[in-house]
C-alpha positions as CSV (number, residue, x, y, z in Angstrom):
1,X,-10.3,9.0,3.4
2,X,-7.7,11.7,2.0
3,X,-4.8,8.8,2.4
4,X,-7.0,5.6,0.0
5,X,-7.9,8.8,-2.4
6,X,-4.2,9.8,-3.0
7,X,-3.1,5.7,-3.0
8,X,-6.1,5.6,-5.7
9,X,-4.7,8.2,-7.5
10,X,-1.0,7.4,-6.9
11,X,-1.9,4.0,-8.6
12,X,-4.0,5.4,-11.4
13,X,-1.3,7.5,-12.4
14,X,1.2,5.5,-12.3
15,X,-0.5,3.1,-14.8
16,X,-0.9,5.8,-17.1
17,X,2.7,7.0,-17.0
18,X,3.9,3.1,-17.7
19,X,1.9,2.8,-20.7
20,X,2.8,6.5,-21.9
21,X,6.4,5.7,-21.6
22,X,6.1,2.4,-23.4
23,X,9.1,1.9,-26.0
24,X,11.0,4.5,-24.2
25,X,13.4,2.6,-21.6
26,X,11.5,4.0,-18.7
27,X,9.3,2.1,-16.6
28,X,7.3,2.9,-13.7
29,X,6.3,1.0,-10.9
30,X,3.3,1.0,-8.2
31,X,5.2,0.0,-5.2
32,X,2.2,-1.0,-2.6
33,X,3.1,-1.8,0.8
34,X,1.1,-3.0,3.8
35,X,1.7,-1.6,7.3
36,X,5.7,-1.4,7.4
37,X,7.3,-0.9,10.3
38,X,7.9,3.0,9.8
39,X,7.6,6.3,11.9
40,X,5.0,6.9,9.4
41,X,1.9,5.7,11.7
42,X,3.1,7.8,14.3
43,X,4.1,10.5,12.7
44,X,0.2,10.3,11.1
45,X,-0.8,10.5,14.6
46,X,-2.1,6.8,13.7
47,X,0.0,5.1,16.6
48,X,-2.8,4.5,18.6
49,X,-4.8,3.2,16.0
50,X,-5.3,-0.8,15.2
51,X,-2.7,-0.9,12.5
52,X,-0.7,1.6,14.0
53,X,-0.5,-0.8,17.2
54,X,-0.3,-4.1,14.9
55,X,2.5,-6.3,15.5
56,X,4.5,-7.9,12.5
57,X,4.2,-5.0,10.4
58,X,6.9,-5.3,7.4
59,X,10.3,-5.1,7.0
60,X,10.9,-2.0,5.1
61,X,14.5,-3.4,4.0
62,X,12.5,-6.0,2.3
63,X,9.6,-3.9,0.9
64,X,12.5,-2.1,-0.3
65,X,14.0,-5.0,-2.1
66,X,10.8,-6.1,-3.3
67,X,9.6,-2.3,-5.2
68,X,13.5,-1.8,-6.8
69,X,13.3,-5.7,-8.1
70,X,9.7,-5.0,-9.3
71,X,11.1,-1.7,-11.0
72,X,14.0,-3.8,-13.1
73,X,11.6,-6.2,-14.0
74,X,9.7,-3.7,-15.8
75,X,6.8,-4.5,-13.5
76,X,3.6,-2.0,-13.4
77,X,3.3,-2.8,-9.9
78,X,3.9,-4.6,-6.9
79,X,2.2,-5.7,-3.6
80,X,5.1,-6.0,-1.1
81,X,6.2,-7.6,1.4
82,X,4.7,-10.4,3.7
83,X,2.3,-12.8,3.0
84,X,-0.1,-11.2,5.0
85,X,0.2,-8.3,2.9
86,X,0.0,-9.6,-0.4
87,X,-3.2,-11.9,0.8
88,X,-4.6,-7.9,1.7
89,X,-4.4,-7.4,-2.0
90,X,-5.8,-10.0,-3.4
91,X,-9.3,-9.3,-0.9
92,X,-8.5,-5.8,-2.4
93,X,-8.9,-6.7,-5.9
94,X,-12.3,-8.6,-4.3
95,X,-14.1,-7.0,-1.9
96,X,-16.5,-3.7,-3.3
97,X,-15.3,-0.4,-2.2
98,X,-18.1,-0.2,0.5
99,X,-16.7,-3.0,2.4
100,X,-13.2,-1.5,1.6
101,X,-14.2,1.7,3.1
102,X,-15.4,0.4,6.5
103,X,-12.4,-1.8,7.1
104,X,-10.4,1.3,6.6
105,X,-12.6,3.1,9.3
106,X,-12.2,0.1,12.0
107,X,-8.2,0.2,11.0
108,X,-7.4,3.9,11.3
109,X,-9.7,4.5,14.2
110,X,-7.8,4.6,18.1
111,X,-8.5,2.0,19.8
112,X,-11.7,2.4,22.4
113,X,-13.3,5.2,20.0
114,X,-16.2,4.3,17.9
């Protein structure tokens, strides 16, 4: 819950920041990754979890790429990397919050808890 509410926020602000700084030479830029193949689901404890055990998580060389390219364009922000990824955010933008919330849950729960 505290990770989506601080990605909520992350994104919020950083919306407000790129219109604040319009005309001034500075952009920002909402770089939104999938699962990238990281320490960070581990290091979260999340290793055991179902996207901490999925396969084909993304490149973070690419996502990398992706979030500096978006940043030069000028871009507010960017969903990176694989296809999978970026076809995530567009059921994002689609599904209500509720439905968000519970696909979360089955996500970041281990696997064989309930």
């Amino acid at each position: 819950a505290v990770y989506n509410a601080s990605k909520s926020f992350i994104q919020s602000l950083s919306q407000a920041l790129h219109d604040e700084l319009r005309g001034t030479g500075v952009t920002v830029t909402a770089l939104m990754p999938g699962p990238t193949e990281t320490n960070f689901f581990r290091r979260a404890g999340m290793a055991s979890t179902r996207i901490g055990r999925m396969s084909g998580k993304d490149d973070p060389a690419e996502v990398a790429r992706e979030g500096f390219a978006a940043l030069i364009d000028g871009d507010r922000k960017v969903v990176a990397e694989s296809l999978l990824t970026k076809a995530m955010g567009i059921g994002n933008r689609l599904l209500p919050d509720s439905v968000k919330a519970v696909a979360n849950r089955v996500m970041s729960t281990p696997v064989g808890s309930k």
